[in-house]
N, C-alpha and C positions, 0 to 999 in steps of 0.2 A: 268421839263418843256421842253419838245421834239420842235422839228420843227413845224409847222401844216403842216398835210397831206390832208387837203382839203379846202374849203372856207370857211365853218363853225366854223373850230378851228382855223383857219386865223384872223378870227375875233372875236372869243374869245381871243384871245393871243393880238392883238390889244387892245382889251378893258383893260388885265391883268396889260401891258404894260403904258399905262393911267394913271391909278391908282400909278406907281411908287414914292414913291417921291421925292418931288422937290430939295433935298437935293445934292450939290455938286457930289455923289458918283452916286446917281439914275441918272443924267443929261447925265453926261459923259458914263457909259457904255451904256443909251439908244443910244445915239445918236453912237457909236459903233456898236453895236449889227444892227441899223439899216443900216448902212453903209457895214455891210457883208451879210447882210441876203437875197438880191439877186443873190448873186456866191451861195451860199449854198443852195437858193430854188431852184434856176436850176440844179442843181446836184439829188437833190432828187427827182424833175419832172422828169429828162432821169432816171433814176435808177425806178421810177415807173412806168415809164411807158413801161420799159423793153427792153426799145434801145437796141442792140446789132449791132455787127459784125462778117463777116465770123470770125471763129476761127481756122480750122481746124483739128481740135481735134474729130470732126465728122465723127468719123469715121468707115464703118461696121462691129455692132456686138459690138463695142466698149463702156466699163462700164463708162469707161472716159468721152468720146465725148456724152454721152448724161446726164450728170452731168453739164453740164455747169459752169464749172472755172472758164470762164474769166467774166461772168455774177456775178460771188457768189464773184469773188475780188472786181468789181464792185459796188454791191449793198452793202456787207460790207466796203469796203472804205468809201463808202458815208455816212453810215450809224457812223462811227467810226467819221468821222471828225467833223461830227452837235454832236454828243455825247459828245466830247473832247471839243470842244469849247463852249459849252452848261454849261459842270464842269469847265471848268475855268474861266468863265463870271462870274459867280455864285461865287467861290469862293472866286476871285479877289474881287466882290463887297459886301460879308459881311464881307471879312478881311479889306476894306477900311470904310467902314459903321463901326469896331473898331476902327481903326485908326483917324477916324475922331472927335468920344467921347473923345479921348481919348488926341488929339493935344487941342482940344476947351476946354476940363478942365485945360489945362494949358495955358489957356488963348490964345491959338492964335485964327486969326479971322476968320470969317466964306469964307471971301474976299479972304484970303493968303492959305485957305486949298482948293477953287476953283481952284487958281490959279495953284499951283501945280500940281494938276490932271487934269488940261485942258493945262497944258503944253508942246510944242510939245515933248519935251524929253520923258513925261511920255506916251505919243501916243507913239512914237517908241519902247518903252519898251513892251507896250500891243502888237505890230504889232509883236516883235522879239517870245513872250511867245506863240504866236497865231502859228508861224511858227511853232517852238520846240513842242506846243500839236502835232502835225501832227506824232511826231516820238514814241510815246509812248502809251502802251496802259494802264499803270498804272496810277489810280487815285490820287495818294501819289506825283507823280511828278509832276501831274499839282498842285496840293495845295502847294506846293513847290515856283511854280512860281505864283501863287495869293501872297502866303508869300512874296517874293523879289518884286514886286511890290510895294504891301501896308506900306511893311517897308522901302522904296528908299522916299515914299510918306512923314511919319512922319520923315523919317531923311532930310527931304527936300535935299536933296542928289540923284539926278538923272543925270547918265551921258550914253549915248545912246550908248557907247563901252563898259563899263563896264557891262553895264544889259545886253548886245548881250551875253559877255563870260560868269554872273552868269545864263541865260536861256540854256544855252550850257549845262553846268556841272548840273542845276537841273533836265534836262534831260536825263544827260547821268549816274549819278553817284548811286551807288546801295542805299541800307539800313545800307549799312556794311559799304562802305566808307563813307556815310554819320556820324556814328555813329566811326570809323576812325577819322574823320576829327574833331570831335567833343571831342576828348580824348586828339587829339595832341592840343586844343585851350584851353581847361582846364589848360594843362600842361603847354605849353610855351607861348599862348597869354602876358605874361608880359614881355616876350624877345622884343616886340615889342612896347615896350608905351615908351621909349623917344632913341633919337639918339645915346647917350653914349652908352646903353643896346644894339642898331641895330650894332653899330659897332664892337663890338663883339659876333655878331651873334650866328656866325659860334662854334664859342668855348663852347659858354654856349649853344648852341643845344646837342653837343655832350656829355657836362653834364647832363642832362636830359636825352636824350636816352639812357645813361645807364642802368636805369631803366624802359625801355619800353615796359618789362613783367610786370611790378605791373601798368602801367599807362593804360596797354590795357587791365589787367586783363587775362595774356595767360601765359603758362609757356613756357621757353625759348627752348624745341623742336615742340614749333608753331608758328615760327618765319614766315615761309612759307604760313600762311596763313594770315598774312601781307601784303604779294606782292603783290596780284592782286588790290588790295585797295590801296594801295602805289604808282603803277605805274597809275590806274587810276586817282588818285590826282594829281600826276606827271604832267601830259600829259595835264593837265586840267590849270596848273599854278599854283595851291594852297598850295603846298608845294615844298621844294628843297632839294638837297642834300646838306648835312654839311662837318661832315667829319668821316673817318674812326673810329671807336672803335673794342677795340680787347677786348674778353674774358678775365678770371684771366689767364688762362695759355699761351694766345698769340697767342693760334693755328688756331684761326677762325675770322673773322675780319665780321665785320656787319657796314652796312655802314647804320649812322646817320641821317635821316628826319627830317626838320624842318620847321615849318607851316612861310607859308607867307604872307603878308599884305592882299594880296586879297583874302586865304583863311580864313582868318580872316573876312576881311568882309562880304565874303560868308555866312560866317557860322552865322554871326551876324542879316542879313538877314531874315533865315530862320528857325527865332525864332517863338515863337506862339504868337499874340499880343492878350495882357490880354483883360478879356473881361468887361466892365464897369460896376458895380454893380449898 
């Protein structure tokens, strides 16, 4: 379901709109969706209507200057941000539209799953995922950030710096550290479940990464193709360095990764929520 581009689908979409229901999950993204949608109509009126400015680029005889650039950035910009925001309204609201089946069969009430999702925390999460759509043009990472939404929702667990940095890293992080970050929380997620275990971290990560060609499933001269997924977790918070390990013979030393709290939760996040039979 696009933007409307004239009066007539304006008010088809209207009517579509109407019809939504009454249900916690329909309330809140309408009343969202309605609150953006005239920054976004006005983008697509200039862009239709073919606004422009000198450019420069006009220049005689020139393939460029009558190609119009800064026109085609334009109207795909606009066209990219009602798209992006379009799939993650969307997929925000039927991973919450799960989520909601799925809190109310374990009895919570229809009152305390409003609440949640009309809470400002959970607005600012929507406002931070609505930013981060703008940098991406993959479909995979806005369902990403519908995921970390809908699941902050059922773990009634929302806190408005924490969703700022997991929209951050759902937007910045590949397939590959995803599916990284998801080998290292198999493996040591249990270094993490009581204090005795955290306090010696450091020691039992380096026990595990010993093994951390059978855990990623690589053999040990693909060490290298680690790093760039490594350092992007890095850089993101969700994992740290532990400590040095050396080979049998000593001569080459690999330094130890180990998943941290927040990657942890990240990744817990941006599970699939079951679908209710």
């Amino acid at each position: 379901m696009g933007f409307p581009e004239n009066e007539v689908e304006a008010d088809n979409q209207r009517r579509r709109l109407e019809g939504i229901s009454n249900s916690p999950v329909g309330s809140v993204i309408e009343s969202v969706v309605s609150g953006v949608s005239p920054a976004l109509a006005l983008s697509s009126v200039l862009s239709a209507s073919g606004t422009t400015s000198v450019t420069g680029l006009a220049l005689a005889g020139s393939i460029v200057g009558g190609l119009g650039i800064v026109d085609w950035f334009r109207r795909l910009g606009s066209s990219k941000v009602d798209e992006n925001l379009e799939a993650l309204g969307q997929a925000t609201e039927d991973a919450l539209k799960r989520v909601e089946d799925t809190l109310r069969e374990h009895g919570v009430s229809i009152d305390e799953i409003k609440a949640r999702i009309e809470s400002p925390e959970f607005k600012n999460g929507m406002a931070s995922a609505s930013l981060q759509a703008l940098r991406t043009t993959q479909g995979d990472r806005l369902r990403r950030m519908a995921l970390i939404l809908a699941n902050s929702v059922r773990e009634a667990n929302i806190e408005s710096e924490g969703i700022d940095d997991m929209m951050r890293a759902a937007a910045e992080l590949t397939d590959w550290d995803i599916f990284v970050l998801g080998k290292m929380y198999e493996a040591q997620k249990h270094l993490l479940s009581s204090r005795s275990q955290s306090f010696y971290w450091s020691e039992q990560v380096g026990h595990v990464w010993t093994e951390w060609g059978s855990v990623f499933g690589l053999g040990d001269d693909q060490h290298l193709k680690l790093r760039p997924a490594l350092s992007r977790l890095q850089s993101l918070g969700l994992i740290g360095e532990a400590q040095t390990n050396f080979v049998k013979d000593g001569s080459l030393a690999r330094q130890a990764f180990g998943l941290l709290p927040e990657g942890k939760r990240l990744y817990e996040r941006l599970q699939e929520i079951a679908v209710t039979q």
